[in-house]
Structure formats: C-alpha cells, structure tokens
C-alpha positions in Angstrom: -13.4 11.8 1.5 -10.2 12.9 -0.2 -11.2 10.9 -3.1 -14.2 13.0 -3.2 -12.6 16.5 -2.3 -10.0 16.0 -5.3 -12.6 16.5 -7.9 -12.0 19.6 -10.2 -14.7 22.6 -8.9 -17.2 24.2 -11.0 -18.8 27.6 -11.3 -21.3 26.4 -9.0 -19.3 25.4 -6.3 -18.7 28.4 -4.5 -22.0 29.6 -4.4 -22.9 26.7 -2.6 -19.9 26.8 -0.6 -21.0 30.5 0.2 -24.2 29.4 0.9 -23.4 27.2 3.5 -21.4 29.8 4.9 -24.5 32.5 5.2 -26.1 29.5 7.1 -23.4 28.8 9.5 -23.2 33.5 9.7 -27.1 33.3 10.4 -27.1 30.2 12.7 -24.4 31.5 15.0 -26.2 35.0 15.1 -30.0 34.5 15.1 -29.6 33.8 19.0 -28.6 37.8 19.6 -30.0 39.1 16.7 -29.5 43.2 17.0 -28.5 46.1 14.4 -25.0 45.9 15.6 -24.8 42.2 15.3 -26.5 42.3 11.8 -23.8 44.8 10.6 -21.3 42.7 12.1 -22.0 39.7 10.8 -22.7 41.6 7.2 -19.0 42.0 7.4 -17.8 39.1 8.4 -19.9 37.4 6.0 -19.0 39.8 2.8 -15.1 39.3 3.9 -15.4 35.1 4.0 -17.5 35.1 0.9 -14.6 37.2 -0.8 -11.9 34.7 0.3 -13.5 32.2 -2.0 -12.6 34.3 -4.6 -9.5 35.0 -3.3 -8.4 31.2 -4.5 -9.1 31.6 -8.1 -6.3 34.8 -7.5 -3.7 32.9 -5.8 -3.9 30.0 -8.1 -2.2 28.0 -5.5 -5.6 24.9 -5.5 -5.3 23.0 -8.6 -8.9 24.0 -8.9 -10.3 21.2 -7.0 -12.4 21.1 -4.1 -10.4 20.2 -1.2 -8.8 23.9 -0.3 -12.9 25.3 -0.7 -14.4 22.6 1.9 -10.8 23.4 4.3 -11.3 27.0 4.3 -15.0 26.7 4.7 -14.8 24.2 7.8 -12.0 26.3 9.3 -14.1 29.1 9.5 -17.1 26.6 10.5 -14.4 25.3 13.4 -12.9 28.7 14.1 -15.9 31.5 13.9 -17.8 32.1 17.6 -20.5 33.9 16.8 -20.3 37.2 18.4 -17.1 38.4 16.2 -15.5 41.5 16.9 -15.8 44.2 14.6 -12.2 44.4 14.0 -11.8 41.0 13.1 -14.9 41.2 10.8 -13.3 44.2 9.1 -10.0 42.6 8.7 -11.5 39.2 7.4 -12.8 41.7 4.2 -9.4 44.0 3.8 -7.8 40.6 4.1 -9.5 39.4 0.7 -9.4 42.6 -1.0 -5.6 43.0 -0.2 -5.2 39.4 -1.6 -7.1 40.1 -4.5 -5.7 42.9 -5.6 -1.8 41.9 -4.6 -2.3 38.6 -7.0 -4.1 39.8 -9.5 -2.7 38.2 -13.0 -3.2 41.5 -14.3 0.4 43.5 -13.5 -1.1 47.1 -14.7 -3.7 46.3 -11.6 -1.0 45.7 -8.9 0.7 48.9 -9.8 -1.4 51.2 -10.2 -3.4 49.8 -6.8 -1.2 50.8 -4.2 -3.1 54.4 -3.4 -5.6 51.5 -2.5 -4.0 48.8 -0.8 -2.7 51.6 1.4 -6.0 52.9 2.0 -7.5 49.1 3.3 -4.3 48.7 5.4 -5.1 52.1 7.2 -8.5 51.6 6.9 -7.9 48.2 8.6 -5.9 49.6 11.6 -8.3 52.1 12.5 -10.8 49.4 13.2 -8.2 46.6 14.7 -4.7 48.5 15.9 -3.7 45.1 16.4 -3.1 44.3 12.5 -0.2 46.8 12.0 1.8 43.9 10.6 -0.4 43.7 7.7 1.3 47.1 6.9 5.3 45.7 6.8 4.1 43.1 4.9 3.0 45.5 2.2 5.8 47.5 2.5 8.0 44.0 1.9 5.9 43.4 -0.8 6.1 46.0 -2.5 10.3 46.4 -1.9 10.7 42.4 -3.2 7.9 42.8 -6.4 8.3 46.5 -7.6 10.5 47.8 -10.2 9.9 51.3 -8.7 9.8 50.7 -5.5 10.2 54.4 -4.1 7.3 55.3 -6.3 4.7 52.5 -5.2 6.0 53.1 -1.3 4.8 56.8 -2.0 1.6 55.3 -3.3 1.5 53.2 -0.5 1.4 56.0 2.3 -0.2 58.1 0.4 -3.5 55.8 0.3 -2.5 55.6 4.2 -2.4 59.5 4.5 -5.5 60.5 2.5 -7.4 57.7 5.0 -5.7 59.1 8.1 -6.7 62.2 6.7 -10.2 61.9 6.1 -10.4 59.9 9.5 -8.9 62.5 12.3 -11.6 64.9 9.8 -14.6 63.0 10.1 -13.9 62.9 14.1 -13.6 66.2 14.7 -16.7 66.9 12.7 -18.6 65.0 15.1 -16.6 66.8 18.0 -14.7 63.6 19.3 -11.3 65.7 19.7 -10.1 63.3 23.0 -7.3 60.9 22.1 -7.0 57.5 23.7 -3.4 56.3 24.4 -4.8 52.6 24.7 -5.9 52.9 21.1 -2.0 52.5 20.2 -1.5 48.6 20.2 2.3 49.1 20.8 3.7 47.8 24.7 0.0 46.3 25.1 0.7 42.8 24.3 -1.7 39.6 25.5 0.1 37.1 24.2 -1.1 33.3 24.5 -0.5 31.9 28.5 -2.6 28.8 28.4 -3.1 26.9 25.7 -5.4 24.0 27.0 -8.3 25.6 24.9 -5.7 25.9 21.8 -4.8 21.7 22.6 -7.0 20.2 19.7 -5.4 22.4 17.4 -2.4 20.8 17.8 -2.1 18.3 14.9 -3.2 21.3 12.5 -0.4 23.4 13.3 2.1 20.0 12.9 0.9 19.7 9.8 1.1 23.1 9.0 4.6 23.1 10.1 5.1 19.7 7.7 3.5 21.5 5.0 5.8 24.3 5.1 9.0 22.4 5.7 7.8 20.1 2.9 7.8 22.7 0.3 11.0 24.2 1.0 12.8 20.7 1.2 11.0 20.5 -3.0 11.6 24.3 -3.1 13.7 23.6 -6.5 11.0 21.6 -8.1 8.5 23.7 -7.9 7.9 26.7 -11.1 9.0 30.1 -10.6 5.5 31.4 -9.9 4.4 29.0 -7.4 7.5 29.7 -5.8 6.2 33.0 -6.1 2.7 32.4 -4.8 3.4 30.4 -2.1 6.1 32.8 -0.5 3.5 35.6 -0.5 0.8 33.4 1.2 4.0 32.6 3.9 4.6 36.0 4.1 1.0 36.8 4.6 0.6 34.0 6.9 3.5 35.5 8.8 1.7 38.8 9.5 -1.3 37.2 10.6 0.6 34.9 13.1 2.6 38.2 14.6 -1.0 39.8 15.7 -2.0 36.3 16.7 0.9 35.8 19.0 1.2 39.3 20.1 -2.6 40.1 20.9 -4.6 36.8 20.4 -5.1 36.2 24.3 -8.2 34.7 25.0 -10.1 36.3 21.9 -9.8 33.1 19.4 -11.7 34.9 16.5 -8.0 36.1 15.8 -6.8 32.2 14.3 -9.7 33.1 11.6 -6.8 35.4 10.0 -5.0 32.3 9.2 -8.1 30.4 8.0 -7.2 31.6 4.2 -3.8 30.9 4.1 -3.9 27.6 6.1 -6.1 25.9 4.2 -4.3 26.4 1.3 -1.0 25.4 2.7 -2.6 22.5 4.1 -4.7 21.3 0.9 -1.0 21.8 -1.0 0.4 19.7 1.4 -2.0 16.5 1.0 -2.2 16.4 -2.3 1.6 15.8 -2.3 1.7 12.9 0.1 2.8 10.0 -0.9 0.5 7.4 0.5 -3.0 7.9 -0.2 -4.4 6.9 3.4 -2.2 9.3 4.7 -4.2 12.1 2.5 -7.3 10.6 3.5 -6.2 10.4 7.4 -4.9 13.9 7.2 -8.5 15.2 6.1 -10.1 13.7 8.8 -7.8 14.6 11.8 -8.3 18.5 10.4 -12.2 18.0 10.5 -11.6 16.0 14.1 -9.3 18.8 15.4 -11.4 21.6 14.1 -14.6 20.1 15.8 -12.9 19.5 18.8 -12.3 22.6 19.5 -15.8 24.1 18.5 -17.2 21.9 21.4 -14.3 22.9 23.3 -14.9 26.7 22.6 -19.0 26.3 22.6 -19.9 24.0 26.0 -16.2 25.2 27.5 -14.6 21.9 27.7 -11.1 22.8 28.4 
C-alpha cells in the first residue's frame, strides 16, 4: 500500500480524488436530502475540494500520493453526514486562508490581508468558536511581515469592513436583538469522555512522533520547509485550541485538523526508517480511522 501511495501524482489525480469525495458528500446526505442540507453539504464539499489544492500551496507532499489518499480518508473517517454549517464554512475559509497565506507569489500575501481579514471574520460570524484562527493570523503576519503595523491594519480592516457590512445587513432585515450566547468566550465544552475519541489513539501518537521527529532533524531540514511546516504547526495549533475548548460531543470539529494532519503524518512515514514500519503505519491510520466511523455510525462506544 505504501509502495503504491509513494508514486508521484498526476493532473488527474485530484479530480478523482475529488470525485470520490462528492460520492462520499452525496452518500452521507442523500438519506435527508433538503435545501438546507444541500447548501450545507455544497459547502462542505467546495471547502474539502479546495484543500486538495491547498497541497500544491504548501509544498510540504513530495507530490506523491500518499498525503491526497490521508486527507481524503480522514475526511472519509471523520465527516458524519449532517455537518454543521459552521464547520462547513470553516472547512472553505480554512483552504482559502491556506492558499492565500502560502502562495509562492510574495506580492499575493501582501497585498491579501484586506482579505484574509475578511474570511477570518467572515468565519466567526458563522462559527464564534474559531476565534483562534484570528491570533494565528495576527502571529503570522507579526513573524512573516516586513511591515507589520501596515498588514495588521489591513488585517482588521478586512475584519471591520465584514463586521460592517454584517451588523448592516441585520438591521436591514430588522434583527436588532443581540444574543450574549453568540460570544464563545466562558462557554467552554471541552472533551469529558473520550471512549468515542479511543480509536483515535494511535493517530494522535503518531502525530505526536511526527512532530517530535521533525524537530529532533529540525537542523536538516531547508529554510523553507522549516518555514512550511512551522505554519502548518501553527495552523494545526489553532485548530486544536477550538477543538479542545468547544469540541464536546460535536466530532465534525477533528475535520479542522484533517488538512494539516495528513500532511504531518504522510511527512512523517516517508521518513521512517524501516519500510514495514511505513507500510504498518498506513494501515493502523486506515484501521483507526474506520474504527471510529463504526464507532460514530452504529454507536459502539
């Protein structure tokens, strides 16, 4: 399987990687088909599809197979169905932050943080819960940026102008009542039981490996994956505050990390030494990951 996964990708492979993934949006949804769902799932799917992309930005694969058929199976393993429209929303900022954060071209990245502010506000209007997505801009932008007053101001600016055009947009259609609950702040659900989370256990060891691996190599590796792979920590980071913080029961929230991980993780294997120990590490992800489906689908745990 490794073997297999190692081969260098073509232009057709994410289309059929995508393709699979409208089957898996459609199966999951066909049972409660309804205009909401529809747009829902429309989301969901536009924001996965995009993360394919997202890849070719980061330039963190090797162009090989094995990080496409990860992130697709995570979100395979991970995705219930019925996603909240928050999550579904934040699945496409996610990619279009990504993509325009590690774009190659650096006139891009400067000149889009009007934007980037406007997805992150954008993105806590319809999930509160992401706020951390914001301070990881903000650190971005204060560890990249040789202006970094002048792209913060950008930065809040996008931010403003979509707060702006929000609280506008409401009172046009007369909703002038404010909810206090809407704030996320004080309202944590963090995690209490796990037994559902259990299967997922040998990912997030080798997640923690694959981390602790490339910073005990941290000097071998070039400046720009150095780079690249401290963003997609960071990133990861932000994702695991709102998991922790607000994840609960609603397990839709570990797709955040579906991007990220599968990178990290596909990084990880190619690097180990022993090549049944690459091969054993692909299956135990696919064993863990449809463990937990059943798990989550006929309520096992």
């Amino acid at each position: 399987m490794f073997k297999l996964l190692s081969k260098e990708s073509n232009i057709f492979s994410i289309p059929v990687y995508i393709g699979f993934l409208l089957l898996v949006v459609v199966i999951f949804n066909i049972l409660n088909f309804n205009t909401y769902e529809a747009i829902v799932a429309g989301i969901t799917f536009l924001g996965i599809a995009l993360g394919y992309f997202c890849f070719h930005s980061i330039a963190l694969n090797y162009q090989t197979h094995l990080p496409l058929f990860l992130y697709t199976f995570f979100i395979f393993g991970l995705y219930p169905g019925n996603l909240d429209i928050g999550i579904a929303v934040s699945l496409l900022t996610n990619s279009f932050l990504i993509l325009l954060l590690t774009s190659a071209d650096e006139d891009i990245r400067k000149k889009s943080y009007v934007l980037v502010g406007s997805i992150v506000a954008l993105n806590f209007i319809f999930l509160p819960t992401t706020w951390p997505m914001a301070v990881f801009v903000i650190i971005h932008v204060i560890a990249t940026s040789a202006k970094i007053t002048l792209n913060l101001f950008r930065f809040l600016l996008g931010i403003v102008l979509i707060t702006f055009s929000y609280f506008s947009v409401m009172y046009f259609v007369q909703f002038t009542s404010w909810n206090i609950d809407y704030f996320p702040f004080g309202k944590m659900k963090p995690v209490t039981d796990y037994t559902e989370l259990l299967p997922l256990i040998p990912v997030v060891l080798m997640l923690i490996y694959a981390v602790y691996d490339h910073f005990k190599n941290y000097n071998k590796k070039s400046p720009i994956s150095r780079y690249k792979y401290t963003f997609l920590l960071v990133f990861s980071m932000a994702q695991l505050v709102s998991i922790i913080l607000y994840m609960n029961k609603s397990y839709e929230y570990l797709l955040l990390l579906a991007f990220p991980s599968s990178i990290i993780l596909s990084r990880m294997m190619r690097f180990l030494p022993k090549y049944w120990m690459r091969e054993a590490s692909v299956w135990l992800i696919i064993i863990s990951l449809l463990t937990f489906k059943a798990g989550t689908v006929f309520d096992l745990f």
